[in-house]
C-alpha positions in Angstrom: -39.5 -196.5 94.4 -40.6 -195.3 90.9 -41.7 -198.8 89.9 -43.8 -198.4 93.1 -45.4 -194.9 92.5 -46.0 -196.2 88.7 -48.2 -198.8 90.7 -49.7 -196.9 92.2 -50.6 -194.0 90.0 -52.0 -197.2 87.2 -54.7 -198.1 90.3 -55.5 -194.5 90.6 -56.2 -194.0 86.9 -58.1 -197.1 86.9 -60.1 -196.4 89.9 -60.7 -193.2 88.5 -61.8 -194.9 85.0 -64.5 -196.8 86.7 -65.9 -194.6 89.3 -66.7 -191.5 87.1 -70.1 -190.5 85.0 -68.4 -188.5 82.8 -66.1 -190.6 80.0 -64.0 -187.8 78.5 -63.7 -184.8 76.6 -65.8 -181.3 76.9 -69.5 -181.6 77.7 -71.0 -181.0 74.3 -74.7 -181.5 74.5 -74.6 -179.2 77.6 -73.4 -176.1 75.9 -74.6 -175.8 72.3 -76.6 -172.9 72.3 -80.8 -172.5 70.2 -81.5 -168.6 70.5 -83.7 -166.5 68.7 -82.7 -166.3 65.0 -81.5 -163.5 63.8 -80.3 -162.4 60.1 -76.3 -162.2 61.2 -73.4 -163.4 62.5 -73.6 -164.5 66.4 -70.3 -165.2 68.2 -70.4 -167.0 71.8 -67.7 -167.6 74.2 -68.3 -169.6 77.3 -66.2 -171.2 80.3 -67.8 -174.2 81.4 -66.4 -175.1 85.3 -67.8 -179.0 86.5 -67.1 -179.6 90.2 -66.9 -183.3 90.6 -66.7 -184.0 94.3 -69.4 -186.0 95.0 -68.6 -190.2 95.3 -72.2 -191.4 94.6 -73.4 -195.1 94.5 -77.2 -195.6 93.2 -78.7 -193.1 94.8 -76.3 -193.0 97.7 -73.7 -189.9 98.0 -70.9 -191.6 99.9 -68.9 -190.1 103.0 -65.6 -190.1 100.7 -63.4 -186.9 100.8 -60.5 -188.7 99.1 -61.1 -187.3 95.6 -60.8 -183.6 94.6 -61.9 -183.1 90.9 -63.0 -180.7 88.4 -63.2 -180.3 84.2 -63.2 -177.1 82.7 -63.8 -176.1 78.8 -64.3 -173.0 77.2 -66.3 -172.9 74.1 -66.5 -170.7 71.0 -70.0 -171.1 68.8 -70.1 -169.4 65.9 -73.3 -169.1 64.0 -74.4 -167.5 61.0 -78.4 -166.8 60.5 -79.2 -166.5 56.9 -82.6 -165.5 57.8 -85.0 -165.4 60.5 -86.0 -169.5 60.1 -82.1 -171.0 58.8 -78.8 -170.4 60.2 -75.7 -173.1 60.2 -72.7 -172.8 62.7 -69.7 -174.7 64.6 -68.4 -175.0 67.9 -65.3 -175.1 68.8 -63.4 -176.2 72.5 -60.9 -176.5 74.7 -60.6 -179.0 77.9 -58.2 -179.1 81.0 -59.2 -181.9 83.7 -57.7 -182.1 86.9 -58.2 -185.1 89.3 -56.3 -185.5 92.8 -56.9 -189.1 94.5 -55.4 -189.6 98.3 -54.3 -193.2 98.1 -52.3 -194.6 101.1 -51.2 -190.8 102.4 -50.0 -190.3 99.0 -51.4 -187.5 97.2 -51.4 -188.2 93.2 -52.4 -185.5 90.5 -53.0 -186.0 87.2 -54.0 -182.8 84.9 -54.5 -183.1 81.2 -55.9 -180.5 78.5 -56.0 -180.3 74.7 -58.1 -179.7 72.0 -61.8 -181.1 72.1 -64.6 -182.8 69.6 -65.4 -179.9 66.5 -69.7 -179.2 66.1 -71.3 -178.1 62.8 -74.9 -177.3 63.9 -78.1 -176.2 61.3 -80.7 -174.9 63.1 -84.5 -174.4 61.6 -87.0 -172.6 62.6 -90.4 -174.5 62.4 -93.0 -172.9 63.5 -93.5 -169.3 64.8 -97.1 -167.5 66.2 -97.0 -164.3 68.2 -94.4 -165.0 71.4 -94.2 -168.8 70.4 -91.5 -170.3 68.7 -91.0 -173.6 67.7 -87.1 -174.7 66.3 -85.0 -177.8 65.7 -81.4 -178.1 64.9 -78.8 -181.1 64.1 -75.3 -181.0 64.9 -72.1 -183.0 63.6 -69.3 -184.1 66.0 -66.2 -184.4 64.0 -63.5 -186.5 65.8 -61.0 -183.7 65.9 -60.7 -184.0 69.9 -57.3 -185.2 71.6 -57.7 -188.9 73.3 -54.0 -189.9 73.3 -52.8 -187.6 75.9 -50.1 -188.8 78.4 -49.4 -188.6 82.0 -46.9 -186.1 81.9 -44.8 -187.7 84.7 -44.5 -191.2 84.0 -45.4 -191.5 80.2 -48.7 -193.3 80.6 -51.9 -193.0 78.4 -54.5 -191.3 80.7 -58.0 -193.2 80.9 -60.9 -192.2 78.7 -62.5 -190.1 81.1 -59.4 -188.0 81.5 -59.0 -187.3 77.7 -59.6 -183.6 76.7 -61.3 -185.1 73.6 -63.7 -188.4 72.4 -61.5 -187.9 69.1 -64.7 -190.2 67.3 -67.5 -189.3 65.5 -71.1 -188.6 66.9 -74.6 -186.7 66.3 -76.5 -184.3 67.9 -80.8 -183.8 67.3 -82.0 -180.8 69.5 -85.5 -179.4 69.5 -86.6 -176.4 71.4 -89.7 -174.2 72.0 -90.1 -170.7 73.7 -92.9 -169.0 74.6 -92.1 -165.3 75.0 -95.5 -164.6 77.1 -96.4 -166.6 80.3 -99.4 -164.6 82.6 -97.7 -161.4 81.7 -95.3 -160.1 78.9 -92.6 -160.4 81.1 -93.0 -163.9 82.3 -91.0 -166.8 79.4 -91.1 -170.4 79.1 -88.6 -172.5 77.3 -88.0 -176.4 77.1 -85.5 -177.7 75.4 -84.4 -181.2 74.3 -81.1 -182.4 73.1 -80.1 -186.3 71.8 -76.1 -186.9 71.4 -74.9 -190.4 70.2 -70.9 -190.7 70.1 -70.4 -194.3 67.5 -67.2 -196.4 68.7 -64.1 -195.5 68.7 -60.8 -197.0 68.9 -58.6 -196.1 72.2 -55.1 -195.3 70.8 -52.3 -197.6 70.7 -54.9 -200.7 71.6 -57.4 -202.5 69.6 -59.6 -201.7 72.4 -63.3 -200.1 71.3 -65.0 -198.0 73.2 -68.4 -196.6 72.7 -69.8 -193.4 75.0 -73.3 -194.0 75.8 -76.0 -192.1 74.5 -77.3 -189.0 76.5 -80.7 -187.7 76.0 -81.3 -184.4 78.7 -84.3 -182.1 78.7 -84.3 -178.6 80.3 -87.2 -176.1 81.0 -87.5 -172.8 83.2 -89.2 -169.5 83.4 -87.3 -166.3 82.9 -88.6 -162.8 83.4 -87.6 -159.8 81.9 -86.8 -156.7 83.6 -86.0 -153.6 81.7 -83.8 -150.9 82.8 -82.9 -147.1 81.4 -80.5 -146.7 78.2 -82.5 -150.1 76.9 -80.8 -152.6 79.4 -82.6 -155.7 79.8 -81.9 -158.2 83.2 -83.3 -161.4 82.9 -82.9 -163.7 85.7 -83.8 -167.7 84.7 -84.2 -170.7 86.7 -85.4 -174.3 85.9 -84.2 -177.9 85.7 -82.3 -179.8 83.7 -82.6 -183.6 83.6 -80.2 -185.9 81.9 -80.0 -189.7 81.3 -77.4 -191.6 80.1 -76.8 -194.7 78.9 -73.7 -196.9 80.2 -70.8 -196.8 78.4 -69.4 -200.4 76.1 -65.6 -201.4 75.9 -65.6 -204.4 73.4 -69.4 -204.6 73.2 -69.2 -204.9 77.1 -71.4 -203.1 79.0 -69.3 -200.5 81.9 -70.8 -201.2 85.2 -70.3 -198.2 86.8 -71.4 -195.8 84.2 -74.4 -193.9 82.6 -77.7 -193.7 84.9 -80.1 -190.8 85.7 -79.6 -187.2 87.0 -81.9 -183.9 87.9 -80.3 -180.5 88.3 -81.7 -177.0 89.4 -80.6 -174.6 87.2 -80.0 -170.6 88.3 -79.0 -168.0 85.7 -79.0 -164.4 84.6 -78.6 -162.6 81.3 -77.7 -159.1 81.1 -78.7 -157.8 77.6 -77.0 -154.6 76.4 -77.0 -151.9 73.8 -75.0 -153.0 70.5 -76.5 -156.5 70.8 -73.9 -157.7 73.8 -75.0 -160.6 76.1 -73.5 -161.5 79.2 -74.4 -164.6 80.8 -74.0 -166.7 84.2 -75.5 -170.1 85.2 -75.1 -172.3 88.3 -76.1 -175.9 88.7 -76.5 -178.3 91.6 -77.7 -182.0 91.5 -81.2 -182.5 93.0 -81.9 -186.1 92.3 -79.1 -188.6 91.0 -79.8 -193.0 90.1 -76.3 -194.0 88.8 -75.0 -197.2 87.9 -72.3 -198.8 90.1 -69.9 -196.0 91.9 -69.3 -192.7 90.2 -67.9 -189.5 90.9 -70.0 -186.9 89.7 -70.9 -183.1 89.6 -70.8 -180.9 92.9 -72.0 -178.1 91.5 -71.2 -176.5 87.8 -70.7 -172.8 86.9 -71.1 -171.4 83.3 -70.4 -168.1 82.3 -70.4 -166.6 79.0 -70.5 -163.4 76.4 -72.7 -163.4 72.6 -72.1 -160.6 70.5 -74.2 -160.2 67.5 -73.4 -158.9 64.1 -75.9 -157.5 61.8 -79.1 -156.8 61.4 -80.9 -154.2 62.8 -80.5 -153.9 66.9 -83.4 -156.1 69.0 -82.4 -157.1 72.1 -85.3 -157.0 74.0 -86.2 -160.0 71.8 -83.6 -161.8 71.5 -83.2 -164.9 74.3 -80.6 -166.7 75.4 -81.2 -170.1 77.5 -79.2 -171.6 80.5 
């Protein structure tokens, strides 16, 4: 009978392996953070929560209840802003994944968390007039993430897309503009775009290589400000994100059911208080998705998170904070 459920719990994993967007470790791109630079020390904290529900082949989202998914990271960025044009940071995170596959009225979990990928980011501000602003920032993925984690039942190295961490090296390019006055003073623009390329990496205990693909996503939205008494500002945002991914490589072999395109409508809201605290809350549901093959991919996807700022004088009716 164990010899049986080990059977079956390899073809879940594999199944799993080949039917999922989203290769392994904490969502990196999605949560690195281009505000308003500040002379200071800014400290963010946010919990990322990916719902990953939906069984989607091409452009098809497939009557298949079978799977229950979801990853969840939280994230600490910590920047420091030498002046108002240069600061230089890191992010760290942690993972848990959770994936529950019916197979043959069996029900089979599998749960995994660790450590993820280290970021050192440099962020410069380029070009600044009036409300516009005009930055660009690099970022270092350092292969400190955890990709060797076993099944905890049966002693089995979990697939790549279960892995709290990549564990290789990569790089990040972001660029991002904001334009603090649309129609009225109230009204803001921002677009942002964001290039990550993770370079091969060995999967442990194999000679295997595996190669993430490259994701390139752009978001833009309008927020508007709305100040309240004892200097409280609400800013609701909403906008799109869209992302597109190349398909993953094991041994210079291209994954078949990996990578493709996705649109996202993005909802959020910023509460900026005295003493330079942020709060902040995002949610994000698919709009348009063109995958490769059969993956299962985001439901929906909640962010929430704090930034507390250190030094300088107090500004935060100017200071912004994207999705």
């Amino acid at each position: 009978m164990r010899v049986l459920i080990i059977i079956i719990f390899v073809a879940v994993a594999l199944s799993a392996q080949s039917q999922n967007c989203c290769t392994g470790g904490s969502p990196l791109a999605n949560n690195l953070n281009l505000s308003n630079l500040d002379s200071g020390l800014s400290v963010q904290i946010v919990y990322d929560h990916n719902l990953m529900n939906d069984f989607v082949s091409g452009g098809e989202v497939l009557d298949d209840d079978s799977y229950d998914r979801y990853n969840s990271s939280t994230f600490l960025q910590i920047s420091w802003a030498l002046n108002q044009n240069f600061s230089f940071g890191l992010m760290l995170n942690h993972s848990s994944h959770y994936l529950n596959r019916q197979n043959v009225n069996v029900d089979r979990e599998t749960k995994s968390k660790g450590i993820g990928d280290l970021v050192l980011t440099s962020n410069y501000n380029i070009w600044k007039k009036g409300k516009h602003n005009v930055q660009i920032g690099v970022g270092l993925v350092l292969p400190t993430g955890e990709n060797d984690t076993r099944d905890e039942n049966f002693d089995i190295l979990l697939p790549w897309d279960l892995q709290p961490g990549y564990g290789g090296w990569g790089g990040i390019i972001m660029a991002q503009y904001q334009n603090g006055r649309i129609i009225t003073d109230n009204l803001n623009y921002f677009g942002l775009l964001v290039y990550q390329h993770l370079f091969k990496n060995q999967k442990p205990e194999t000679s295997q290589a595996f190669q993430q693909g490259s994701e390139y996503q752009f978001y833009q939205g309008l927020g508007y400000n709305i100040f309240l008494n004892n200097n409280i500002l609400l800013a609701p945002q909403a906008g799109l994100r869209l992302k597109y991914t190349n398909q993953d490589q094991i041994d210079n072999a291209l994954v078949k059911s990996s990578g493709g395109i996705w649109l996202y409508n993005m909802l959020g809201l910023n509460i900026l208080l005295p003493n330079n605290l942020t709060f902040m809350m995002a949610y994000e549901s698919p709009v348009f998705r063109r995958l490769n093959g059969s993956q299962l991919t985001t439901s929906s996807r909640f962010r929430f998170g704090i930034n507390m700022f250190f030094g300088g004088k107090e500004e935060s009716k100017e200071r912004n904070f994207n999705f």
